[in-house]
C-alpha positions as CSV (number, residue, x, y, z in Angstrom):
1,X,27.8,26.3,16.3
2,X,29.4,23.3,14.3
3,X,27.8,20.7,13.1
4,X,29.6,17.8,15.2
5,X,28.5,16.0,18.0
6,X,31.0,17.6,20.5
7,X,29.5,21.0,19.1
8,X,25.8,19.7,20.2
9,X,26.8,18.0,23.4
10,X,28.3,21.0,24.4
11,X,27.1,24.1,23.1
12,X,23.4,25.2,24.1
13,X,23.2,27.5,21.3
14,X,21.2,24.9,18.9
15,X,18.3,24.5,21.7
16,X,18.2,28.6,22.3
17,X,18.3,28.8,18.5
18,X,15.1,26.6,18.0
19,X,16.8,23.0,16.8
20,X,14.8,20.2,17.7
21,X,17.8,18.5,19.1
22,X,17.2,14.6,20.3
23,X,17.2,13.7,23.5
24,X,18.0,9.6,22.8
25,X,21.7,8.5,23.7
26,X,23.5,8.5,20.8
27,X,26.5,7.1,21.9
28,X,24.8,4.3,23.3
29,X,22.3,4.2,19.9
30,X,25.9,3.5,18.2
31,X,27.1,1.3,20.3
32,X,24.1,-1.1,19.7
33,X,23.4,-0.4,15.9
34,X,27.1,-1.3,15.4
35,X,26.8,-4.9,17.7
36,X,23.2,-5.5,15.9
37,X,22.6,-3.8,13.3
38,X,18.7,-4.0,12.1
39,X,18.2,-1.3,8.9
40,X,20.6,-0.4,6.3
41,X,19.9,1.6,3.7
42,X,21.8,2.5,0.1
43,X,21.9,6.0,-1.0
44,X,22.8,9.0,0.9
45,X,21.5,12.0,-0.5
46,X,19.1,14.1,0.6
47,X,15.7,12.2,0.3
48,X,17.1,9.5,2.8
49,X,18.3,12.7,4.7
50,X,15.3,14.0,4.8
51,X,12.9,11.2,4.7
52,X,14.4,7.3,6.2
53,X,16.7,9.0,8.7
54,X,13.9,11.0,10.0
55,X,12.0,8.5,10.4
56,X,14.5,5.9,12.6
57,X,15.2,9.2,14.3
58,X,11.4,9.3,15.1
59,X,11.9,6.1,16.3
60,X,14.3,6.5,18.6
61,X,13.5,9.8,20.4
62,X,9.9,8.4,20.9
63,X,10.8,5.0,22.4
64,X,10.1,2.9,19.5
65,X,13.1,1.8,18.7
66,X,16.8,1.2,20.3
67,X,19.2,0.8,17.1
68,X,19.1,3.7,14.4
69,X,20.3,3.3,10.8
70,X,23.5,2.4,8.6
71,X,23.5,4.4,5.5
72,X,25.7,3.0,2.6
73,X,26.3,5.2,-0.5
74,X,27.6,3.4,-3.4
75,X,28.0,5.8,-6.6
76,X,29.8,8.5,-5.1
77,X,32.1,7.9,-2.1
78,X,33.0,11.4,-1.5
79,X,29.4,12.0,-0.1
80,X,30.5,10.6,2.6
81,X,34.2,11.2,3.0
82,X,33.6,15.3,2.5
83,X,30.4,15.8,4.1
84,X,29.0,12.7,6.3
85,X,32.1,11.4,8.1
86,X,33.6,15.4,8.6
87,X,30.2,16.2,10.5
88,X,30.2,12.9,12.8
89,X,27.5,11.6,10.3
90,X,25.1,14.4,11.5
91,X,22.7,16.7,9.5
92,X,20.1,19.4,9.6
93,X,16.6,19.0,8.3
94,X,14.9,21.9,7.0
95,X,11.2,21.5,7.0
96,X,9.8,24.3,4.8
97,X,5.8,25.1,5.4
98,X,3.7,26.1,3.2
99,X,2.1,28.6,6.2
100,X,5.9,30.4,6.1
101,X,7.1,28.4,9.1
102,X,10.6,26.8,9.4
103,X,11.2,23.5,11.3
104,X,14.9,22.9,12.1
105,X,15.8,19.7,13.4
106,X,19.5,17.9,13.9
107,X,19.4,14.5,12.5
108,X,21.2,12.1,14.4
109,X,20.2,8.8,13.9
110,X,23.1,7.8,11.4
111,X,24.7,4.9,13.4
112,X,27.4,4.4,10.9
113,X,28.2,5.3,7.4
114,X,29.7,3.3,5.0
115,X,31.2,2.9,1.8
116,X,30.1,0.2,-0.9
117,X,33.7,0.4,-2.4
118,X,34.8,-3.7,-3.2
119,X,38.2,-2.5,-4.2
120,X,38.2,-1.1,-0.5
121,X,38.5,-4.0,1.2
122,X,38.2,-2.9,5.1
123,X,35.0,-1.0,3.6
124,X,33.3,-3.9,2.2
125,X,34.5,-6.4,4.5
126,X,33.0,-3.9,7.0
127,X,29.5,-4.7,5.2
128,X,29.6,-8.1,4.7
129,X,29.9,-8.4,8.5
130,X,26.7,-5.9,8.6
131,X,24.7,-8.0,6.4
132,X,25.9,-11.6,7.6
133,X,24.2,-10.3,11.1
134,X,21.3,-12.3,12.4
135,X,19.8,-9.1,13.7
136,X,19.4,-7.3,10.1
137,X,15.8,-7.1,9.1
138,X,15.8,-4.8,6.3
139,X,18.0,-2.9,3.8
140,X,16.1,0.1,2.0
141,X,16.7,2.0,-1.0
142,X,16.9,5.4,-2.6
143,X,19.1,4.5,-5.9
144,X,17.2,6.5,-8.7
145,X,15.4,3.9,-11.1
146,X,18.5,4.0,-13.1
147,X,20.8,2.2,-10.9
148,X,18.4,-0.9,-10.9
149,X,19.2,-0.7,-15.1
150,X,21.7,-3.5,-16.3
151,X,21.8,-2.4,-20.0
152,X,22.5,1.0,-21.7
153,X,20.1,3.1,-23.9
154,X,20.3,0.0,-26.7
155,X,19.6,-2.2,-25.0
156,X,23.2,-3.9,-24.2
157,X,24.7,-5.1,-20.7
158,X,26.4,-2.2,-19.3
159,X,30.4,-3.2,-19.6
160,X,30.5,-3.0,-15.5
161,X,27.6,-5.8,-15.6
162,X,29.1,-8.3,-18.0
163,X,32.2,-8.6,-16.0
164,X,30.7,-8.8,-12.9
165,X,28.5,-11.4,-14.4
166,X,32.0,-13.4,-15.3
167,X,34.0,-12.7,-12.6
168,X,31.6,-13.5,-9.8
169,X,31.2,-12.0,-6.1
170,X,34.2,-11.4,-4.9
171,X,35.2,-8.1,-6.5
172,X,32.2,-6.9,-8.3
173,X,32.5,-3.1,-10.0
174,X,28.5,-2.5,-10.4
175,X,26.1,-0.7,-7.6
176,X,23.5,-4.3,-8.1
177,X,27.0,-6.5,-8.7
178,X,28.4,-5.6,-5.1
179,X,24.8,-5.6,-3.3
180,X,23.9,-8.8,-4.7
181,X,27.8,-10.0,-3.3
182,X,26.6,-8.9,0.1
183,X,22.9,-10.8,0.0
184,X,25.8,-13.8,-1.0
185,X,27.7,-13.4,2.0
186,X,24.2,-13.6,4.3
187,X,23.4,-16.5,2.4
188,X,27.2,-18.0,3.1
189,X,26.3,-17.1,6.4
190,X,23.0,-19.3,6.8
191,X,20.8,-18.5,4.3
192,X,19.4,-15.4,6.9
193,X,16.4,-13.8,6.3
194,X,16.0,-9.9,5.2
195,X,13.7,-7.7,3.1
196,X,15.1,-5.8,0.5
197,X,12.9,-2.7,0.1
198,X,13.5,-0.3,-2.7
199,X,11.9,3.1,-1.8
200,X,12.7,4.6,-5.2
201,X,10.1,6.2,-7.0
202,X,9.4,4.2,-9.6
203,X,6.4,1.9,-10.6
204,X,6.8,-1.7,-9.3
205,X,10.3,-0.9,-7.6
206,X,10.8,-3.9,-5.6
207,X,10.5,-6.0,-8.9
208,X,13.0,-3.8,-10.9
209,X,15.6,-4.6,-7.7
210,X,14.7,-8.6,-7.4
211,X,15.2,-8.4,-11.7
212,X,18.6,-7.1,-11.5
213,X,19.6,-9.1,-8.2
214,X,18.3,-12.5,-9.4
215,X,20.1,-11.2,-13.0
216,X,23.6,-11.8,-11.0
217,X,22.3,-14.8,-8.8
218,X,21.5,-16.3,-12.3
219,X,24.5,-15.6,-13.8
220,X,26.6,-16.6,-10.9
221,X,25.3,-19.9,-10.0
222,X,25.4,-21.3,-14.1
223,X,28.7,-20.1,-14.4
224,X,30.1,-21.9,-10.9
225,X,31.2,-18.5,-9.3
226,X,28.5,-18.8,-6.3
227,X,27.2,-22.1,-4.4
228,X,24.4,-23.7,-6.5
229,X,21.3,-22.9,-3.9
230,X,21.8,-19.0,-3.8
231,X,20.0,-18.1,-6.2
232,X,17.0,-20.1,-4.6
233,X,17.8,-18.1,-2.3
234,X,17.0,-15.2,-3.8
235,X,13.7,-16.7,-5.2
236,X,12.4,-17.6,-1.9
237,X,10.4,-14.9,-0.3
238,X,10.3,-16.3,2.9
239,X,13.6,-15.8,3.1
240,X,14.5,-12.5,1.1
241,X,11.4,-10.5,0.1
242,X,11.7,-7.8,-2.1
243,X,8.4,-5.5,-1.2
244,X,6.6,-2.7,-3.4
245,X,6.4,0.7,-2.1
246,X,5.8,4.1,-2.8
247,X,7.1,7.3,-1.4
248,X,6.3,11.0,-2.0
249,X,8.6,13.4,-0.6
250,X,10.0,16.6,-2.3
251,X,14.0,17.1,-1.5
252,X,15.1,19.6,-3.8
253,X,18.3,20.7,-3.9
254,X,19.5,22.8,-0.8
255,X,18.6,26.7,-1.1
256,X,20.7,29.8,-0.5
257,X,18.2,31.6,1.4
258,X,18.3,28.3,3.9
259,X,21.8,28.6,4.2
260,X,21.3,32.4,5.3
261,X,19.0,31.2,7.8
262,X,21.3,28.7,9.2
263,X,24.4,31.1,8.7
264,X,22.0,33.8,10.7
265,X,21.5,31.2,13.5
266,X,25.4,31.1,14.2
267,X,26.2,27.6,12.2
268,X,29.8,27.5,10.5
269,X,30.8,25.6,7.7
270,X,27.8,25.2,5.7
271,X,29.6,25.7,2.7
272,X,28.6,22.9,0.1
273,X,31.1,20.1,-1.2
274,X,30.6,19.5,-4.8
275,X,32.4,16.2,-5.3
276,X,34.3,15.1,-8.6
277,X,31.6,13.3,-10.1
278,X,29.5,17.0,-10.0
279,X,27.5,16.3,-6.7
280,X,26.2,19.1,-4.9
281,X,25.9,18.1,-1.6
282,X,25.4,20.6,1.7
283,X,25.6,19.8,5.8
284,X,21.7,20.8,5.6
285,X,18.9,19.2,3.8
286,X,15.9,21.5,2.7
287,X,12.7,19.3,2.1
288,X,8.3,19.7,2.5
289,X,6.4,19.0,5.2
290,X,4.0,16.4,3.3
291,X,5.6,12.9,2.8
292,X,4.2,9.6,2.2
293,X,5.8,6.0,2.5
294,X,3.6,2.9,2.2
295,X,5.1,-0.3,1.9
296,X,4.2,-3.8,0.9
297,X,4.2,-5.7,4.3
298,X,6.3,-8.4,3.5
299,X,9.7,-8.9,5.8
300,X,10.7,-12.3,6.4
301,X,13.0,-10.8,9.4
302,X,10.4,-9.0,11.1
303,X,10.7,-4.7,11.1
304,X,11.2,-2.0,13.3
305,X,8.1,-0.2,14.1
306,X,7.7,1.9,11.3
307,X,3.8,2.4,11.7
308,X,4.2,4.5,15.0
309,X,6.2,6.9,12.5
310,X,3.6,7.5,10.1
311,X,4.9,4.7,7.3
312,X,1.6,2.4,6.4
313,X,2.0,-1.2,5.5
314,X,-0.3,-2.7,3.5
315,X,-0.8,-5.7,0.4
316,X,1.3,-5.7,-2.7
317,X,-2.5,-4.4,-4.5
318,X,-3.1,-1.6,-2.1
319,X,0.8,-0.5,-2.7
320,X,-0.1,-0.7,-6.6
321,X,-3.1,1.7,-6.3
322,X,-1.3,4.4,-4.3
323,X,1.3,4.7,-6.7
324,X,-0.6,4.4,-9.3
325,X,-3.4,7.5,-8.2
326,X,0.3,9.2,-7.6
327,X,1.9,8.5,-10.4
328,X,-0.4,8.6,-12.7
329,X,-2.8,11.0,-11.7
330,X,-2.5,12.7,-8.5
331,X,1.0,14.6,-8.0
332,X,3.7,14.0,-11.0
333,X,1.5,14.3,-14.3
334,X,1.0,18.0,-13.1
335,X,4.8,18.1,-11.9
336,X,5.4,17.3,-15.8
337,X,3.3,19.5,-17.1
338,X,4.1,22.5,-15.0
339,X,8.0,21.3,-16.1
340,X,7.5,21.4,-19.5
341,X,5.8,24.5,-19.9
342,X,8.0,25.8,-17.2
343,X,11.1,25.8,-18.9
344,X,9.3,27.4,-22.1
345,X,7.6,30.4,-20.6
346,X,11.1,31.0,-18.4
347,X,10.1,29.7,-14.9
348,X,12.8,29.5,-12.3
349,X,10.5,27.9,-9.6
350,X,7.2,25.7,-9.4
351,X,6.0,27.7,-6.9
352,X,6.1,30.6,-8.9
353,X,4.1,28.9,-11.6
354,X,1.5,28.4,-9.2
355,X,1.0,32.0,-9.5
356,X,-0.1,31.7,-13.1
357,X,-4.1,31.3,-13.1
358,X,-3.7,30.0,-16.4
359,X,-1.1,27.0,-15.6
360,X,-2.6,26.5,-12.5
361,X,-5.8,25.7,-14.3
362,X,-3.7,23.3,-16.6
363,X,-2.9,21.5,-14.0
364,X,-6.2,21.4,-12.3
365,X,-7.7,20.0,-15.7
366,X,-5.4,17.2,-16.2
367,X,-5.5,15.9,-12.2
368,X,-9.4,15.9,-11.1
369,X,-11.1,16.0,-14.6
370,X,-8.7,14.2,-17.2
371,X,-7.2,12.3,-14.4
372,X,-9.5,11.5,-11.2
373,X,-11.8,9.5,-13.2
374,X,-9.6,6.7,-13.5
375,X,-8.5,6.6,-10.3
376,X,-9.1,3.5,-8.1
377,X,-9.0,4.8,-4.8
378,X,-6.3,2.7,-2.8
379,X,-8.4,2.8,0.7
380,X,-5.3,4.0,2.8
381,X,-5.4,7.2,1.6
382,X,-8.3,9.2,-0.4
383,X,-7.2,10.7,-3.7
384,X,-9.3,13.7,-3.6
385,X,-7.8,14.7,-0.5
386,X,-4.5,14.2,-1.7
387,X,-4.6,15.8,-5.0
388,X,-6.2,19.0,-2.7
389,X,-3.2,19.1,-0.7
390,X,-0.9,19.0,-4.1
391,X,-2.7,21.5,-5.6
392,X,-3.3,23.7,-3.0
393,X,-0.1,23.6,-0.5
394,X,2.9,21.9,-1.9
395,X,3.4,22.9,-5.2
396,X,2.4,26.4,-4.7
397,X,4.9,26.7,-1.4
398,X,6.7,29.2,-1.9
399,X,9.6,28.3,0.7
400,X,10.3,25.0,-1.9
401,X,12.8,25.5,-4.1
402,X,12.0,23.1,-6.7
403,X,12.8,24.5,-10.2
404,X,10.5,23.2,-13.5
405,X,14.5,22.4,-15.0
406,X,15.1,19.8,-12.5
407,X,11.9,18.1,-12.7
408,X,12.5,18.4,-16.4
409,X,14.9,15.6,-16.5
410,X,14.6,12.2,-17.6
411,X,10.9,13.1,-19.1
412,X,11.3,10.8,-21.6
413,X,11.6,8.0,-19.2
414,X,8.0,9.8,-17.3
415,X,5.6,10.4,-20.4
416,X,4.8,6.8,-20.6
417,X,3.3,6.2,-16.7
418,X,2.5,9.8,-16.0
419,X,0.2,10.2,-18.7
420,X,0.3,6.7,-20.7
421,X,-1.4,4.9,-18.2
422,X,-4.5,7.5,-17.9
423,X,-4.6,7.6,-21.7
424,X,-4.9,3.6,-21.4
425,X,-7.6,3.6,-18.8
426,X,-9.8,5.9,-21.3
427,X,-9.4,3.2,-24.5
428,X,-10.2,0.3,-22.0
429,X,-13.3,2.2,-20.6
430,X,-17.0,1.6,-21.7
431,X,-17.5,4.7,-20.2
432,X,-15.1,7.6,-21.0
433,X,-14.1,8.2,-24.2
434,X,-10.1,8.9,-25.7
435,X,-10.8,12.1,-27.7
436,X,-12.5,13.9,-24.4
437,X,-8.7,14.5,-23.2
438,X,-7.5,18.0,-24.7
439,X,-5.4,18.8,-22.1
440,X,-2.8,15.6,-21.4
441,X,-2.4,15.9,-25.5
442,X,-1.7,19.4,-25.0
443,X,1.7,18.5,-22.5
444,X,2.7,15.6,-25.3
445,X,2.6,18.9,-27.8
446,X,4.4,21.3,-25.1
447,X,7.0,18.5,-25.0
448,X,7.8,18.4,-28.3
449,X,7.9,22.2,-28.6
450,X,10.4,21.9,-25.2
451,X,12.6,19.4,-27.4
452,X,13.4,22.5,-29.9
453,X,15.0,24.5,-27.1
454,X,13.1,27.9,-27.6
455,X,12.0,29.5,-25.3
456,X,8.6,31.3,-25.8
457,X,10.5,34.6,-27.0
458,X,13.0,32.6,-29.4
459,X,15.6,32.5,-27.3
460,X,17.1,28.7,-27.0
461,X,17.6,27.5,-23.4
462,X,19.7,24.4,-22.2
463,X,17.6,21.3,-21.4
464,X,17.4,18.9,-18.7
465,X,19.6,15.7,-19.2
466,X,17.6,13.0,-20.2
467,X,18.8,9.7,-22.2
468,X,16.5,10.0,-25.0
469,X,17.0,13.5,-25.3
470,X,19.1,13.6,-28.9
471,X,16.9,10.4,-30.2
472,X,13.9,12.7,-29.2
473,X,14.9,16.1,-30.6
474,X,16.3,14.3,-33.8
475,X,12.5,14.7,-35.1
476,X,11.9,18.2,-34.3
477,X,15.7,19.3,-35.4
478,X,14.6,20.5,-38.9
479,X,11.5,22.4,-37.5
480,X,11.5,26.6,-37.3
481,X,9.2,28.8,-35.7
482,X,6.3,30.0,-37.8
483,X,6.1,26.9,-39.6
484,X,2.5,26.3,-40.6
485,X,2.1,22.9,-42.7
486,X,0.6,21.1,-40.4
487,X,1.0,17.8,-42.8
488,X,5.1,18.6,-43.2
489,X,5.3,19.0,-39.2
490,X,3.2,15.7,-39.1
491,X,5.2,13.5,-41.3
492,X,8.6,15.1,-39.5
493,X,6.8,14.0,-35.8
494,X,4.9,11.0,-36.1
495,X,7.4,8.2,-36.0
496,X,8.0,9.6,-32.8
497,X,4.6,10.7,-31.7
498,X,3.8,6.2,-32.5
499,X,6.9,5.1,-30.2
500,X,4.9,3.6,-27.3
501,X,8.3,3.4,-25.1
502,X,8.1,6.9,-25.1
503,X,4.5,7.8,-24.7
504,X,3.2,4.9,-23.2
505,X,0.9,4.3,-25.9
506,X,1.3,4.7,-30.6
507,X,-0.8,8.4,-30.2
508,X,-2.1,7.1,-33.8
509,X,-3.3,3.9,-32.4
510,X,-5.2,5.7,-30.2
511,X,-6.4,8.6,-32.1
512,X,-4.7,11.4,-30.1
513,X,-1.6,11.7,-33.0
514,X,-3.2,14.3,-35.0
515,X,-4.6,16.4,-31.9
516,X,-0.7,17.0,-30.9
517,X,0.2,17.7,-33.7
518,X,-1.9,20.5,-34.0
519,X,-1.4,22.0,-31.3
520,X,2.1,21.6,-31.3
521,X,2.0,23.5,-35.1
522,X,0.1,26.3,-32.9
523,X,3.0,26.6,-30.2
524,X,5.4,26.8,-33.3
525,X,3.7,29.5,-35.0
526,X,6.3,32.2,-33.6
527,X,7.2,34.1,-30.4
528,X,4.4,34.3,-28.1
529,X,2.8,31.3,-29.5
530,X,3.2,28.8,-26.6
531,X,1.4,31.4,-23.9
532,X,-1.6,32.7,-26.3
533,X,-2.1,28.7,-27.5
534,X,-2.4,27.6,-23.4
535,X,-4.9,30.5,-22.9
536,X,-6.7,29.5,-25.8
537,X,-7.0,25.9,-24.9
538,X,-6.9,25.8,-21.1
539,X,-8.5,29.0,-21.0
């Protein structure tokens, strides 16, 4: 059993095997998509694996729809030269329930896979001819929030940027740079209507891509390099639109024991690629069965019928108040929390921390008492009932293999929405008052003792990449365990403990400043500290 299409065509193995294997014509599915294409989307790693393909799979197998999807990656080209294009752009989906049940599907729904290289020009001319088509309605997105960033960690415009900026469309060397070159060649083509639709997650994501898109139309229509009108263009939402969403899916990095699964089945070559630039990237995606997508309905082009999938389309408001009660309340605060303390206390998996009565009540505390009062409930989908389901069947399934080191990155770039915005909602309230949260404060503390790179038996660990990571652990540097001057600690911590960028709010301002710190001087006060200070407090 190989993962190609003359292996599925041909070998009955997969069915007798239990694959859910389509029963749409694929070559014919090609065929059109490649005439008329309707969907793109950039990024090909495992969420659009397991998530966007899925659903134009969906589609497709239930009548819905007659094209399937073009997938463009555009930071690392061997993606899809070592593991896409090998396997006739075909993968397995791995749908891991929280009941112990596995779901195995092939994923066929990949039309065509590209490469957004401008220095290759049959590559990019291949997707300027994709995206000067009259029948493209809609190019999605799963970049990370950084790849919508211009500047560096200063502030600057990232070399890549400023010459692209100069040099204009033709040959652009930045991920925004060469998609804003192929929005250029739709508008050389007649101004043609599409919705660009990131589905990263990250607040307000379809104004962080229009920002760095309208950044190059800007630049490139003062400086002469693009026709005068495309950056009106760009502005006009009736003819691109650039629609909020927000989408919940876990993806975590593909797991030995579903590769022994596979490998039991029969399947060959599952053996992982891990490209030059340190991707780890497998024929077979591992991912939940819970996902969530609800976009901003806003596609001057029209859409494929998403809604019969599952996908709900709503106002730009609506959109706001999902991923808000998700992102502020309902699912990653407690993904934080359980990843800071995670790494302390030694945890390999989140499921496993779900075992812990005492970080499961942690968690508990912070989503439906610190968190649910602030909540505005979005009316598409009830936040009780959705912070039931995180709490009590995906982070404690046990078949996920999410690890508290992974979620640990970039937590810098978190702190300030996750718990920020709840912390904001308090101070603005006639009604609930700052200094009833203990248990949010207690993560900013568990954060800072993370930063020190102890574990709670003394013995340092390596932490998650993050970009503020040295800036961060520059205040805690000097700081031992069993320090007990709570007024030495605070004068070393509170510059940071006031830098609003990083917590979403100045803890002084607030009155929350000197409630970390204290705890934080008890999770210092040796080995053993961290777990006897969260059974003290969370009890």
């Amino acid at each position: 059993m190989k993962l190609n299409y003359e292996s599925l065509k041909n070998n009955n193995s997969w069915k007798e095997k239990g694959y859910f294997v389509p029963s749409f014509d694929r070559n014919k599915m090609i065929e059109e998509t490649k005439a008329n294409p309707e969907w793109v989307h950039f990024g090909a790693g495992n969420i659009f694996r397991a998530f966007q393909a899925n659903l134009s799979q969906r589609m497709l197998e239930e009548g819905f729809a007659s094209k399937g999807i073009t997938v463009v990656e555009g930071f690392d080209y061997e993606i899809i030269e070592k593991m896409y294009r090998p396997h006739d752009d075909l993968s397995i989906l791995v749908t891991l329930k929280a009941d112990g049940n596995v779901e195995k599907s092939v994923v066929e729904s990949i039309a065509e896979s590209c490469i957004l290289d401008s220095n290759n020009e049959k590559e990019f001319a291949r997707l300027k001819d994709i995206f000067s088509a009259d029948s493209l309605k809609l190019a999605t997105f799963t970049i990370t929030e950084k790849g919508y960033s211009l500047v560096n960690g200063a502030g600057e415009t990232l070399p890549a940027v400023a010459a692209d900026f100069e040099n204009g469309p033709e040959k652009p060397q930045s991920y925004i740079g060469k998609v804003s070159a192929l929005l250029y060649a739709r508008y050389l083509a007649g101004k043609k209507k599409i919705a660009m639709v990131s589905t990263d997650n990250c607040s307000h994501n379809g104004d962080k891509l229009f920002a760095a898109v309208s950044s190059f139309a800007k630049a490139w229509t003062e400086n002469g390099k693009a026709d005068g009108g495309f950056l009106s263009y760009i502005e006009d939402e009736s003819l691109v639109s650039f629609p909020w969403s927000m989408i919940d899916k876990i993806t975590p990095r593909p797991d030995e024991s579903v590769n022994e699964i596979l490998k039991n089945d029969g399947v060959e070559e599952l053996e992982p690629v891990v490209t030059s630039m340190k991707t780890w990237v497998a024929p077979f995606v591992n991912a939940e069965e819970s996902e969530y997508l609800v976009i901003e309905d806003k596609f001057p082009n029209g859409r494929p019928a998403l809604e019969k999938v599952g996908v709900i389309f709503t106002d730009k408001e609506t959109v706001d108040k999902v991923e808000r009660m998700k992102v502020c309340t309902c699912l990653n605060p407690l993904h934080t929390a359980l990843a800071v303390y995670g790494c302390i206390l030694g945890f390999t998996k989140i499921s496993d921390e779900m075992k812990d009565e005492t970080l499961v009540k942690l968690v508990k505390t912070i989503g439906y008492v610190e968190g649910l009062p602030v909540v505005t409930d979005p009316g598409v989908i009830k936040p009780q009932e959705f912070i039931d389901t995180v709490v009590n069947v995906r982070i404690p399934n046990v078949f996920m293999p999410d690890t508290p080191q992974r979620i640990a990155c970039d937590t810098s770039q978190k702190l300030p929405i996750r718990f920020g915005e709840t912390i904001k909602a308090y101070a603005a309230s006639d009604k609930l008052d700052v200094q009833d949260l203990k248990l949010i404060p207690l993560v900013y503390a568990g954060w800072l003792r993370y930063l020190m790179g102890l574990d709670d038996n003394g013995n340092s660990f390596d932490l998650s990449p993050d970009p503020l990571l040295e800036k961060a652990q520059a205040f805690v540097k000097d700081i031992k365990l069993g320090e007990t001057d709570e007024a030495k600690v605070k004068a070393m911590v509170l510059p940071l403990l006031k830098d609003a960028t990083i917590f979403g709010v100045d803890l002084e301002k607030v009155g929350l400043a000197d409630r970390v710190v204290s705890y934080f001087v008890e999770l210092i006060a040796g080995t053993g500290a961290v777990r006897k200070t969260l059974e003290k407090y969370v009890g």
